[in-house]
C-alpha positions in Angstrom: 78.7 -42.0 -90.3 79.8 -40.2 -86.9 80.6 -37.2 -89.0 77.3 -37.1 -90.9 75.4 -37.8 -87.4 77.2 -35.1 -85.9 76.7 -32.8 -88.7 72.9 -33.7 -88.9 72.9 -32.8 -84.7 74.1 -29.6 -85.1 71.3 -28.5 -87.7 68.8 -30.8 -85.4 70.0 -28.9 -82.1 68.9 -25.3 -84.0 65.9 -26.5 -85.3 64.3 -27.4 -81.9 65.6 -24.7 -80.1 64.1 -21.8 -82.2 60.7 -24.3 -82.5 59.0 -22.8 -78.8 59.4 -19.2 -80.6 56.7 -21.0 -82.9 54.7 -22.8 -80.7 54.4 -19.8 -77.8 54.6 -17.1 -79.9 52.1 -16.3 -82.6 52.9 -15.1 -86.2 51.3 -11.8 -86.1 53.0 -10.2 -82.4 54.3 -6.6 -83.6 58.0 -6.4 -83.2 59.2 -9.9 -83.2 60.6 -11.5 -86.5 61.3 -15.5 -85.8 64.2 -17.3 -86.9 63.1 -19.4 -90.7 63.4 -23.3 -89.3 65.3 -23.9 -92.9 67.7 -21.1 -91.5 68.0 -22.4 -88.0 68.8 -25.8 -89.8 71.7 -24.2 -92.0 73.1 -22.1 -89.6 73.7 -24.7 -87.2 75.3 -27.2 -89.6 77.4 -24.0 -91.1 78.9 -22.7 -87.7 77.9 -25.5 -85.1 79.0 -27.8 -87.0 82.8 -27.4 -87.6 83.2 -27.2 -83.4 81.1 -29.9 -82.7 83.1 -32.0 -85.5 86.2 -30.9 -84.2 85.5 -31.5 -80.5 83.2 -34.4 -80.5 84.0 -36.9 -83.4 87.2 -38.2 -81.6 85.4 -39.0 -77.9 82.0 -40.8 -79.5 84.6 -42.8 -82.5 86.3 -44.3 -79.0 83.2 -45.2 -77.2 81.9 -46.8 -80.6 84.8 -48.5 -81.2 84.7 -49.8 -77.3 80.9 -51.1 -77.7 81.7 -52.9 -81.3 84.6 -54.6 -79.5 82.2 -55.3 -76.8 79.5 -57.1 -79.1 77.2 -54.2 -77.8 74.6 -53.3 -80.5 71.1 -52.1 -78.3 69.4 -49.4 -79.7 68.8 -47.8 -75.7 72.7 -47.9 -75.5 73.2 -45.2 -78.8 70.8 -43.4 -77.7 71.9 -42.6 -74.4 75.3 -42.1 -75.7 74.3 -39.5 -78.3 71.7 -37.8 -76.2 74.4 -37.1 -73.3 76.7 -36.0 -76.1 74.2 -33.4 -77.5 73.3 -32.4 -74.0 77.1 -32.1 -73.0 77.6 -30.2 -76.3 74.9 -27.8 -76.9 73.9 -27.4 -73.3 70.5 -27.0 -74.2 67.1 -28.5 -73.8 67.5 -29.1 -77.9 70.4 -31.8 -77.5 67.6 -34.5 -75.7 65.5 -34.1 -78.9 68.1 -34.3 -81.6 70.4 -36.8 -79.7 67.4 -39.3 -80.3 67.6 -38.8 -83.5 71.2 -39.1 -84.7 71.6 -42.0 -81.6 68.6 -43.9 -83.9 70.3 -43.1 -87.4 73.8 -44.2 -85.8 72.3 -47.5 -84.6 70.2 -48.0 -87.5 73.3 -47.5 -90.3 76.2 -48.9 -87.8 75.5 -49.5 -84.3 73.2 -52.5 -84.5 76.1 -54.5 -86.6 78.1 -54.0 -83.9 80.9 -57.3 -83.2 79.7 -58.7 -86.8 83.0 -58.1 -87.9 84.0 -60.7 -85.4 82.1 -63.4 -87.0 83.4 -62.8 -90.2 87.1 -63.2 -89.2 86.1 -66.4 -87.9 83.6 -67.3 -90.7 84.2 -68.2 -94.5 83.2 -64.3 -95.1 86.3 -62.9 -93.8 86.8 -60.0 -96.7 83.8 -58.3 -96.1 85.9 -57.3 -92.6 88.0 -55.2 -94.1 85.5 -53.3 -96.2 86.7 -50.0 -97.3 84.2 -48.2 -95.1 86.1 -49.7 -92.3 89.8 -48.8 -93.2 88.1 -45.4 -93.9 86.7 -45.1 -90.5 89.9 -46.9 -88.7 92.5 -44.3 -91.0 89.9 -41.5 -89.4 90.6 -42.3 -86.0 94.2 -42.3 -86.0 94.1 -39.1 -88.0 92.0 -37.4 -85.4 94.2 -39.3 -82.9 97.3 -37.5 -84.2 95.8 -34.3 -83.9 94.6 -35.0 -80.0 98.5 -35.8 -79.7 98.4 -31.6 -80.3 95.8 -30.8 -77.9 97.6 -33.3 -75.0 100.9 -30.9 -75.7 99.0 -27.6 -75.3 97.5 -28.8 -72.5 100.4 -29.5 -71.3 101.5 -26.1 -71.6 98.9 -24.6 -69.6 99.4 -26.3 -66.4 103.2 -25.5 -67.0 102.2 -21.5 -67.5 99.7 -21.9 -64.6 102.3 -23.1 -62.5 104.8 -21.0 -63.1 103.7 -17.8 -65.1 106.5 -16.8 -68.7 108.1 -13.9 -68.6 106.7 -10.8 -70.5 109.6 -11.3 -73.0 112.1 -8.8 -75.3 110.3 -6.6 -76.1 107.6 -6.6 -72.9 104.5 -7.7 -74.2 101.3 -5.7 -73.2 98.0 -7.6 -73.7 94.9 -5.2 -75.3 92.9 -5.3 -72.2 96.3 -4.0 -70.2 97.0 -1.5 -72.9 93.4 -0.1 -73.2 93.5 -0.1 -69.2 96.5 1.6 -69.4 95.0 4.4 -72.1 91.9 5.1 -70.1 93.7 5.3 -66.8 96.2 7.7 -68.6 93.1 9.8 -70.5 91.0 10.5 -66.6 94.5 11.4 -65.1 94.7 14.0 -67.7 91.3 15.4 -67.5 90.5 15.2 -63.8 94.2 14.9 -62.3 94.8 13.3 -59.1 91.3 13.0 -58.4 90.5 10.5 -61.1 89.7 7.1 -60.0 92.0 4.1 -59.7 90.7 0.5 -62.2 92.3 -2.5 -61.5 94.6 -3.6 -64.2 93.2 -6.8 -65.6 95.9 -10.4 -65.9 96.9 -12.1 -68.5 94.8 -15.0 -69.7 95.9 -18.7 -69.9 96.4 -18.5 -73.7 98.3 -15.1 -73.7 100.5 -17.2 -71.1 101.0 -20.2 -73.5 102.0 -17.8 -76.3 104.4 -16.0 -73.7 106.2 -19.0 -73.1 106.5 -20.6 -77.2 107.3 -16.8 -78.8 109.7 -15.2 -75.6 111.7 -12.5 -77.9 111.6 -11.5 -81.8 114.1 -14.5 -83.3 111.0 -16.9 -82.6 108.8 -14.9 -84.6 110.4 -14.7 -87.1 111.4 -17.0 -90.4 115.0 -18.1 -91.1 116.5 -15.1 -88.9 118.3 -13.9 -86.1 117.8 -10.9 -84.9 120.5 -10.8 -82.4 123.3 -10.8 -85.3 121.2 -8.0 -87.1 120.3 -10.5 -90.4 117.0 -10.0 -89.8 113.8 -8.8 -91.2 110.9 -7.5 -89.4 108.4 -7.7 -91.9 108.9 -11.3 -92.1 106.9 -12.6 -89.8 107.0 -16.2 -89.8 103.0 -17.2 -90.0 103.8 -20.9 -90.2 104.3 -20.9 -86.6 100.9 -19.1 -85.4 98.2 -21.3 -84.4 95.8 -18.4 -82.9 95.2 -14.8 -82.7 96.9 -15.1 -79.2 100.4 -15.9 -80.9 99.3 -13.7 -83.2 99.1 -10.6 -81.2 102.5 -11.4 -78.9 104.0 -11.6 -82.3 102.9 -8.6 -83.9 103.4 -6.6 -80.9 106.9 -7.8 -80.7 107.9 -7.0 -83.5 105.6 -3.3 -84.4 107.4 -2.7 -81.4 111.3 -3.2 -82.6 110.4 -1.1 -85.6 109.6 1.9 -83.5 106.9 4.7 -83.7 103.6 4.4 -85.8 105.2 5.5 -88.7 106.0 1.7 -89.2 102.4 0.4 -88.7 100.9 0.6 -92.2 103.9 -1.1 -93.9 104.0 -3.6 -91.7 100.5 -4.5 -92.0 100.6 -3.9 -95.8 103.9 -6.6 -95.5 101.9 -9.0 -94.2 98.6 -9.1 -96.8 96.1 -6.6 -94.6 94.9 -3.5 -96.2 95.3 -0.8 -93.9 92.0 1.8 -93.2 93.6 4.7 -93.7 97.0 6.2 -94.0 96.2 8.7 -91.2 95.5 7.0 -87.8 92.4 7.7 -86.5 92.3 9.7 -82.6 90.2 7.3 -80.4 88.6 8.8 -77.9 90.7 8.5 -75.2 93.6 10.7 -77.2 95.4 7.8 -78.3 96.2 7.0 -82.4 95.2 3.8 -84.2 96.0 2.0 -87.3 93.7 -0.7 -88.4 94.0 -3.6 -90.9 91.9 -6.0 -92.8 92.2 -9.3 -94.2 89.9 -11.3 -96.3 89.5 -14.8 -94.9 86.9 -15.4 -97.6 89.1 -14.4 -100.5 92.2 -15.3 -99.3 91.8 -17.9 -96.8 92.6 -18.3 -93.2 95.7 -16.6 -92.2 96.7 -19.0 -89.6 97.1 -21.8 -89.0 99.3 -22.6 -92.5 98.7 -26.2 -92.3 96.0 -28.7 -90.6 93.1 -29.5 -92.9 90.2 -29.6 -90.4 92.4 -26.7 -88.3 92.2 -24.6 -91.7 88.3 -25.5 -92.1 87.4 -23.9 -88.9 89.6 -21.0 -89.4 87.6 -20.7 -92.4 84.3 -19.8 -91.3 84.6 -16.4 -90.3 84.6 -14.0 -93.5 87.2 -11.5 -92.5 90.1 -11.0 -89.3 90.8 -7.7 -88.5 93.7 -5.9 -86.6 94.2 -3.3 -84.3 97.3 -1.2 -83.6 97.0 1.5 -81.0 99.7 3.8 -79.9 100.4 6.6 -77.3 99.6 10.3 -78.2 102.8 10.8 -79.7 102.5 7.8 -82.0 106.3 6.7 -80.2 104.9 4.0 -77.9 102.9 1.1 -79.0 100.2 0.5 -76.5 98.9 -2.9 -77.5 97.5 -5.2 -80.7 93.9 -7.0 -81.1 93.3 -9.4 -83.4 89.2 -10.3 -84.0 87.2 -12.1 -86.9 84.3 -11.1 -88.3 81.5 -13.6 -88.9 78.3 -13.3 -90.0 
């Protein structure tokens, strides 16, 4: 029921905010198209929905679980609970409206039975206790308990990186807003010489940090080799092990790196399932060569992560991940790698 009410929030929470375009706006002002209410509804149970799922069924399934053990079953209670939670979510006027709602549907299907369980244990009715709905619901939580046990470790692993910062790694990783810093800096100095003005080279981000410090040369990208005793294959990237497009890009940079100029680009990205844009690189404005990729997440499905069902499902949602290679003038030097997705 908390994944229904949840669902039913996010389309709720698009519904009333596109509603003042509606009521303040009339139908007939040149130049402004309004959002369908049906399409508000979709789009935010299609693509608000898998986050707020994700992010929010574990917290309210505690607090639930804490007022059913608590014999608490007012109505005022679920409602305050949901509308913070919408609020907290969608950070939006829209939550208050739509938390009423789903906080009344929770209460009316579940939240006003709340401790009955209780009184069957201690009554002649003792089997309706363990009612499938509830071993589904209990099996749930420790599911989505297991996976928090992931998000506790990766937390973990920012505070370590915060506090003391990974080495760049074998071969030295360059992020894509370093690299394209790098190329524009390197494009003025050519054109206007000495003269041309300094930009601050931007840091690496928390993420990029936590990649850094679980993919530090090219053995741990790859699968079943060692690169160091040269029974290795650089094609074989090891996509069992990438989580997000941050691994993703220390990986691929590691290793488009090892196998030299951009000669090596399109096979590589060919290797791994992309279809490459063109077997000429294309001249970006600032002088340097790129090689793009593709990769149909609707076709294909998500590229990473490999496993993780509700990981997978939100992978899912965008229709496509794309990839950039750019290198120097030359095409010797690889300048960075950006992963993106394409949604609709």
């Amino acid at each position: 029921m908390s994944l229904l009410c949840i669902l039913i929030f996010a389309g709720l929470v698009e519904f009333f905010g596109v509603m003042p375009a509606y009521i303040s706006v009339p139908a007939d002002v040149s130049g402004y198209q309004r959002t369908p209410l049906f399409l508000a509804i979709w789009w935010g149970i299609l693509f608000r929905g898998p986050g707020y799922t994700l992010f929010g069924t574990l917290p309210l399934l505690v607090i639930f679980l804490l007022l059913e053990w608590k014999n608490l079953s007012s109505k005022w209670l679920y409602l305050i609970v949901w509308v913070l939670a919408g609020v907290g979510a969608s950070l939006s006027i829209a939550g208050v409206p739509a938390g009423l709602i789903c906080g009344l549907l929770y209460w009316f299907f579940v939240g006003q039975y709340a401790g009955n369980w209780k009184i069957d244990l201690s009554g002649t009715s003792s089997k309706r206790a363990f009612s499938s709905g509830r071993i589904v619901a209990y099996g749930l939580l420790l599911y989505l308990s297991y996976i928090a046990i992931g998000y506790v470790w990766y937390g973990y692993k920012m505070v370590e990186v915060s506090m003391r910062e990974p080495s760049r790694g074998i071969p030295f990783f360059v992020s894509y807003r370093e690299g394209i810093s790098k190329a524009y800096v390197s494009d003025k100095k050519r054109k206007f010489g000495n003269s041309a003005r300094p930009i601050n080279i931007p840091e690496l981000g928390i993420f990029q940090k936590v990649a850094l410090r679980d993919f530090p040369d090219v053995d741990s990208c790859l699968k079943g080799a060692d690169y160091t005793s040269k029974k290795f294959d650089l094609l074989n990237l090891n996509w069992n092990k990438i989580n997000n497009e941050f691994e993703a890009e220390v990986c691929t940079f590691r290793l488009l790196k090892t196998l030299g100029g951009i000669e090596n680009a399109t096979p590589w990205l060919e290797a791994q399932g992309f279809k490459s844009s063109s077997k000429t690189p294309h001249k970006t404005t600032y002088g340097t060569l790129s090689v793009h990729g593709s990769y149909s997440i609707q076709q294909n499905g998500p590229k990473f992560p490999t496993s993780g069902f509700i990981r997978r499902a939100y992978r899912s949602i965008p229709y496509s991940m794309s990839i950039v290679t750019e290198w120097s003038i030359d095409g010797k030097e690889l300048l960075y790698v950006r992963y993106s997705f394409n949604r609709l």
